[in-house]
N, C-alpha and C positions, 0 to 999 in steps of 0.2 A: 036863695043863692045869688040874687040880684045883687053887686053894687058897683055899679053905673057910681052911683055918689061919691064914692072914694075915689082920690085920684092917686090910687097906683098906676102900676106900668105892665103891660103885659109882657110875660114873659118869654116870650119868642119874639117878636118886635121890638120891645123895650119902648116903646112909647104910650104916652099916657091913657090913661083911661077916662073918657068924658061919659056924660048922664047920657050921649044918645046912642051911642057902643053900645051893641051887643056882647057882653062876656061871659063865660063862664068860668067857674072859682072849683078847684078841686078838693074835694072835702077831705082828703088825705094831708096837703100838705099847705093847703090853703093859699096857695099860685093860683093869680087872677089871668085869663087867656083871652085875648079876641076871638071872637068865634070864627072870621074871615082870615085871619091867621092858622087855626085849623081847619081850616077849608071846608065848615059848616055852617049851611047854606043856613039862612033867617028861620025858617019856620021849624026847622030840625032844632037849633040851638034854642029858640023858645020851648019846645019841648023838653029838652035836656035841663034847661032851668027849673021846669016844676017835679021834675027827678029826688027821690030823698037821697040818691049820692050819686054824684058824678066822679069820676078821678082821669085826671090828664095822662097824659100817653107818659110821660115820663114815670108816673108811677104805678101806671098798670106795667111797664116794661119790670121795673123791680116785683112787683108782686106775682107776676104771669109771666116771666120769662122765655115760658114754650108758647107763646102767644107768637113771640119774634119770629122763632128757630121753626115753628111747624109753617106761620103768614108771613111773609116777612114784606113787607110795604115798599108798592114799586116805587115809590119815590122819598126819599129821605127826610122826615117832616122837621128837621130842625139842623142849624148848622152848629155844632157844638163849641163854637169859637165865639160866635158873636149873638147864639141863640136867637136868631133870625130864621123865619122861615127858608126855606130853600125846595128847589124843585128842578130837575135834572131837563126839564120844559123850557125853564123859566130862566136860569144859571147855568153859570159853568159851574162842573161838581168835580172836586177831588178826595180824595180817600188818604190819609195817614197811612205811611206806609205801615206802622208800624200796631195799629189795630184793626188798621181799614176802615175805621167811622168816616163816616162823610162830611165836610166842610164847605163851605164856599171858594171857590177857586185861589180868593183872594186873600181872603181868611188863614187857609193853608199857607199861603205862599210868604206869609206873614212870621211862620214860625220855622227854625232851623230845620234844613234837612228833609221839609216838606213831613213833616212829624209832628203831631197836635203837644200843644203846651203840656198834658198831662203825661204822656209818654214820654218826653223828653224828659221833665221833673221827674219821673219814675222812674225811668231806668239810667238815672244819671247819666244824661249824657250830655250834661253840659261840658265834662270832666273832657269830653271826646277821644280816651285812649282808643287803640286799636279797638281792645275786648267789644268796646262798648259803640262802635261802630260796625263789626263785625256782625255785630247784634242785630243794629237798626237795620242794616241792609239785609238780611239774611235770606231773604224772599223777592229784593230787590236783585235782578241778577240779569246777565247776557248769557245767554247759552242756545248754539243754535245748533247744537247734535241734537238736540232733543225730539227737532224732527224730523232731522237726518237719519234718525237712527230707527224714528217708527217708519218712514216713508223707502227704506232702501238694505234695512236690515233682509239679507237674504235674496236680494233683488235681482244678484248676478246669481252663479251656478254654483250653488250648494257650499259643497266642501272647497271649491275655489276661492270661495268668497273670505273665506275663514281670515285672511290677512286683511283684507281688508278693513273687514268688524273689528279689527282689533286695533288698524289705528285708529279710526273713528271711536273706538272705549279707552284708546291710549289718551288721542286728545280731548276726550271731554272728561278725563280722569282729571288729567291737566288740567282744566282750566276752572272745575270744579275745586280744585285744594288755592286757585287764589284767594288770597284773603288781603285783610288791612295787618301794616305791622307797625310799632313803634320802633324810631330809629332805632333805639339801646336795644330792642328784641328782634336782631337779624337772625335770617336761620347763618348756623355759624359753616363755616367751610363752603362758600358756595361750591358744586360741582359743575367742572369746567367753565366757559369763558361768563363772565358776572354783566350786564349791561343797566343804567338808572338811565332813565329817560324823562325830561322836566321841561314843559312852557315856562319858561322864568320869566316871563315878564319883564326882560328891560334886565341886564345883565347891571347897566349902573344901580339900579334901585336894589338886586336882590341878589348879586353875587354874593355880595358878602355874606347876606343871613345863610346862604348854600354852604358855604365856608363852614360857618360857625356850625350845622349842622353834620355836618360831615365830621367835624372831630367827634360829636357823638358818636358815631356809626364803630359799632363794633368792628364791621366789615369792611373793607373797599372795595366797591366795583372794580373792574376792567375796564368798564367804559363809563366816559360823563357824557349825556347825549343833551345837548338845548337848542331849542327854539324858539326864536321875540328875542334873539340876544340883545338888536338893536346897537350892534356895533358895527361901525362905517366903515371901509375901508382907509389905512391910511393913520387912524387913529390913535395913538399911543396909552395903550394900556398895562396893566398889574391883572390883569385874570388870567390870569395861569396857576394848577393845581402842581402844588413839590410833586416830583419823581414824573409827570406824566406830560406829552406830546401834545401838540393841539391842530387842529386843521377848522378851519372858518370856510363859509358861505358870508360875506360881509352884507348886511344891508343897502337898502339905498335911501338916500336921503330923501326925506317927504311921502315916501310911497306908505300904503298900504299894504302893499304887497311887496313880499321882500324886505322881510324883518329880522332875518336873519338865523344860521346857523352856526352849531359850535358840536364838534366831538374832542372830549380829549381820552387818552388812551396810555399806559399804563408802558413807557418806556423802552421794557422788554419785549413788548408784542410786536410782531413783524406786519405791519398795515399801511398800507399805500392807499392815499387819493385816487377812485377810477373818473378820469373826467367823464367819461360815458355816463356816471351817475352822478353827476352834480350841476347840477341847471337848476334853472327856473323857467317858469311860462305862466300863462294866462290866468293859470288854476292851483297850482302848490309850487314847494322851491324843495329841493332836495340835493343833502351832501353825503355820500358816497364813499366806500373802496372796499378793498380787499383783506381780509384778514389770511394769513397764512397758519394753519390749525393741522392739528390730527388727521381731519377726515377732508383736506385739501385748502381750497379756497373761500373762505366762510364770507359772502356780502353783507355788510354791515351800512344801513341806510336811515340817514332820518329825515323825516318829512314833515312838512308844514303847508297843510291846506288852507288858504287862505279866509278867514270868517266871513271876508265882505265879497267873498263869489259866491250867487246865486246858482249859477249854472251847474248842476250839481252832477246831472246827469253827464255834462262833456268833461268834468275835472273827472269823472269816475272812467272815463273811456283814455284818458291820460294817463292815471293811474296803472289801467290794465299795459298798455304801451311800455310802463315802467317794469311791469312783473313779467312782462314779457322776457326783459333782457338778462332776470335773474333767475326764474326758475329754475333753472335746469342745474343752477348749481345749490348748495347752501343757502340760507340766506337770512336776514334775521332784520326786518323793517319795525321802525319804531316813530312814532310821531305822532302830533296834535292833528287829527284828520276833519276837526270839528263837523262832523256825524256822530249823533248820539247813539249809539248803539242798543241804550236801554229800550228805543223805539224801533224795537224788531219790524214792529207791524207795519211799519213804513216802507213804500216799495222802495224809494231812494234809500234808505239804510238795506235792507235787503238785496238791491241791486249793488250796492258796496261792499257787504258782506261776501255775498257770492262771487266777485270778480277775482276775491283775494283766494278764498275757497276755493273755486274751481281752476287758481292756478297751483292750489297744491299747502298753501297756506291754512294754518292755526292761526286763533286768537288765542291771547296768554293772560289777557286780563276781561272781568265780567262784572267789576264794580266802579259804581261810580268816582269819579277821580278830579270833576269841576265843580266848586262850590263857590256859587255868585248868586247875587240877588234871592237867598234863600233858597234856590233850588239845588239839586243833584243831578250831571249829567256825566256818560261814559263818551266822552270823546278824546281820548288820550289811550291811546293800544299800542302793542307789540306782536307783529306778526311774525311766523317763524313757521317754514314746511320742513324743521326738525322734528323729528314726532319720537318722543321718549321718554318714559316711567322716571326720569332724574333731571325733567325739566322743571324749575321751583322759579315762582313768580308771585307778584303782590303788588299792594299797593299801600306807599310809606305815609305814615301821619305826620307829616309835618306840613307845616304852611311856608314855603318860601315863598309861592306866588301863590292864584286864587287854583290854582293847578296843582294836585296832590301828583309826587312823582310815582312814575311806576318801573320796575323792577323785574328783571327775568335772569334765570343764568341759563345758560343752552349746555347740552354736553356737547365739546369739541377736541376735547384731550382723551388721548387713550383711555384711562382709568374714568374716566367720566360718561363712555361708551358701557358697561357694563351694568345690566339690571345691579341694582342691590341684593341682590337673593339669589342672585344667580351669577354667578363669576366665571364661569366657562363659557357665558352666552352673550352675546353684541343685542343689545337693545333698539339702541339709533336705527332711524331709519329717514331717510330723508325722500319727502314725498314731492315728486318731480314727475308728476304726468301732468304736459302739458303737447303743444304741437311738437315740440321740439324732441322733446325724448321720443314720443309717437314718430317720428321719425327716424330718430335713430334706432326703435327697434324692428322698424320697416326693412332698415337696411342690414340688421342682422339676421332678419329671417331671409332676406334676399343672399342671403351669404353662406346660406347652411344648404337650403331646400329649395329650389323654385314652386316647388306643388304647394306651397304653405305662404309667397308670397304674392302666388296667383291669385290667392282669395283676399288679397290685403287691400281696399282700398283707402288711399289718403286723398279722404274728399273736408275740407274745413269746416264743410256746408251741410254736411250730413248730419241729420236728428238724433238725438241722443238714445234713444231706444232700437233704429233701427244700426246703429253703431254697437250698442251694448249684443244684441241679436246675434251682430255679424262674429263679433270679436269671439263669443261663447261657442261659435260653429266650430271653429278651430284652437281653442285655448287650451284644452285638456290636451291634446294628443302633441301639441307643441312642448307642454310643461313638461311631459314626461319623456319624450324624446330629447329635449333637448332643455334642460334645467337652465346651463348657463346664461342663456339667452333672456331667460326671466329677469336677470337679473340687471337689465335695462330698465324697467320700469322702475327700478329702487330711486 
């Protein structure tokens, strides 16, 4: 089995094979291997050479397949890109999303979509329709009911809770039906108010392609939302879309910060600039207002966290400052928050997730939407404490910028209030517990009963189980006394 003499290449290494090399040759497929490449130590690999047959792992994996599936080897003996050894010790290791073999970090990162060469060339996706993105990500995803829903399912009292679990399977119904779409394959008739939200990168460079895109679009949004407009105050421009209104956050010149924002909006819509929400500071820039709807005043915000703030933890304590001033009404936030969302397991992503969450806040998108440097990341969302069975959201395949736009339409019109299956019945529900409504429903129980608001304390400081405790001492005999009152925490 010796041949030292031959100068092939071994093939996990790729480099050559001299007479003082240890190798061994597989007498299956007749691949010559350094033995120190499979990490067999001198006097084991002389053994194996006076073997009447040896076979390398590659083809015992085809010949003994339950060899994988019953052992499966703690560390990855080959990188299937560059057929290099690899070792999770030794490298960084990544996985194809889309078989999960393992690679070299770099290897991976080398090919589209973090997707090994063979899976890409297989399931056509060089093509990148929707279908075929839809595909690759399928398993790639954000969703953080998932353990909302093991962790809290049933957590309050019983039959009380019943509303609750339901938004909680409302919204993660929602955000489960996102998907990728091709412009020309809009779902058609958005219901109620339509919103596209896009990092355009530099409004001179890719207005136009936005444009030219848009005349595809089956559909029109309600709203154009951008961020990186990159247009200065003062400036004299042609970006403006036929039929619709525009409102600017201007950039500033030389910064990095403060690059700028744009809404436009659709003529007929009754929406005002709230200066309250259009600023900037240290950490994102946000522009602001009101829209005038069905179910009141609907806030309409887009935001831009800046890529080159480290400070993650104080932009995210900004942020809560922001959700503060909206909660209590509608409200529908959209922006590049540059937080990857697909890294749940991060506590900074976590501590971001939750700040919008615990003011009452859905995510509406769960796939990745930044495509740069061969990688996939989810840092482009639409937040929304509408929670409704006829809320429809995605993410559009086009490339205007390295930012795929994303897409939601919220119910805000009457007829868009209404389950589909059920037309006697209000779906909407808008989830607004936050200190504020906890306030206001302090002061309706203070308005009805003093016995039921002696036991009320509003303390901000108070732990969340002996809160949950407290609220459950008196909940049931309030609901049924007095329904109305329930109807604060809507």
């Amino acid at each position: 089995m010796h041949k030292s003499n031959l100068r092939e290449k071994c093939e996990l290494c790729q480099k050559p094979i001299y007479i003082h090399d240890i190798i061994l040759c597989c007498n299956l497929d007749q691949k010559s291997y350094h033995a120190k490449c499979l990490k067999i130590d001198t006097d084991t690999a002389l053994e194996l050479q006076n073997l009447e047959d040896w076979f390398c792992p590659v083809c015992i994996e085809k010949i003994l397949p339950i060899y994988i599936v019953d052992q499966p080897p703690s560390d990855p003996e080959f990188c299937r890109s560059c057929n290099k050894s690899i070792s999770s010790r030794r490298h960084q290791v990544s996985r194809c999303i889309y078989c999960t073999n393992s690679f070299h970090d770099l290897c991976l990162r080398s090919q589209p979509y973090l997707c090994c060469e063979h899976c890409y060339e297989h399931q056509n996706l060089g093509n990148k329709n929707a279908a075929s993105l839809n595909s690759l990500f399928s398993t790639v995803l954000f969703n953080p009911y998932n353990e909302v829903q093991e962790n809290e399912k049933n957590r309050y009292f019983d039959d009380e809770i019943d509303e609750y679990n339901t938004t909680i399977e409302t919204a993660n119904r929602t955000l489960s039906l996102c998907k990728y779409y091709d412009i020309d394959n809009l779902p058609h008739q958005f219901i109620g108010t339509s919103f596209y939200f896009n990092n355009i990168d530099g409004f001179r460079s890719n207005f136009d392609e936005f444009k030219n895109q848009l005349i595809k679009a089956q559909e029109k949004f309600d709203f154009y939302c951008f961020n990186e407009t990159n247009l200065n105050a003062g400036t004299r421009h042609d970006f403006e879309i036929d039929k619709y209104n525009s409102e600017f956050l201007h950039s500033i010149t030389g910064k990095a910060k403060g690059l700028g924002l744009a809404i436009y909006y659709r003529n007929n819509l009754d929406f005002l600039v709230d200066k309250s929400l259009t600023y900037r500071n240290n950490f994102f820039e946000c522009l602001g207002g009101k829209l005038k709807t069905d179910v009141g005043l609907v806030n309409i915000i887009v935001v831009y966290r800046y890529s080159s703030n480290n400070q993650i933890k104080e932009s995210i304590d900004e942020l809560s400052a922001l959700l503060e001033k909206v909660a209590d009404q509608p409200s529908v936030i959209l922006g590049d928050f540059n937080l990857d969302t697909l890294k749940y397991d991060d506590s900074n992503i976590q501590q971001y997730v939750d700040t919008f969450m615990c003011s009452g806040f859905s995510p509406l998108i769960n796939k990745p939407t930044n495509f740069i440097s061969k990688s996939a990341t989810s840092i482009d969302q639409i937040w929304c404490n509408i929670t409704s069975d006829n809320i429809c959201s995605g993410v559009l395949n086009i490339s205007t910028s390295s930012h795929m736009p994303i897409f939601a339409a919220i119910p805000t019109t009457a007829e868009s209030m209404f389950d589909r299956n059920e037309q006697n019945s209000t779906s909407i529900i808008v989830q607004n517990v936050n200190s504020k409504t906890i306030e206001k429903f302090g002061n309706a129980l203070m308005n009805i009963n003093s016995s039921y608001a002696n036991q009320l304390t509003i303390n901000p400081s108070i732990c969340r189980d002996e809160c949950i405790d407290q609220f459950d001492s008196y909940y049931k005999s309030v609901k049924e006394e007095y329904p109305a009152v329930m109807a604060t925490l809507r």
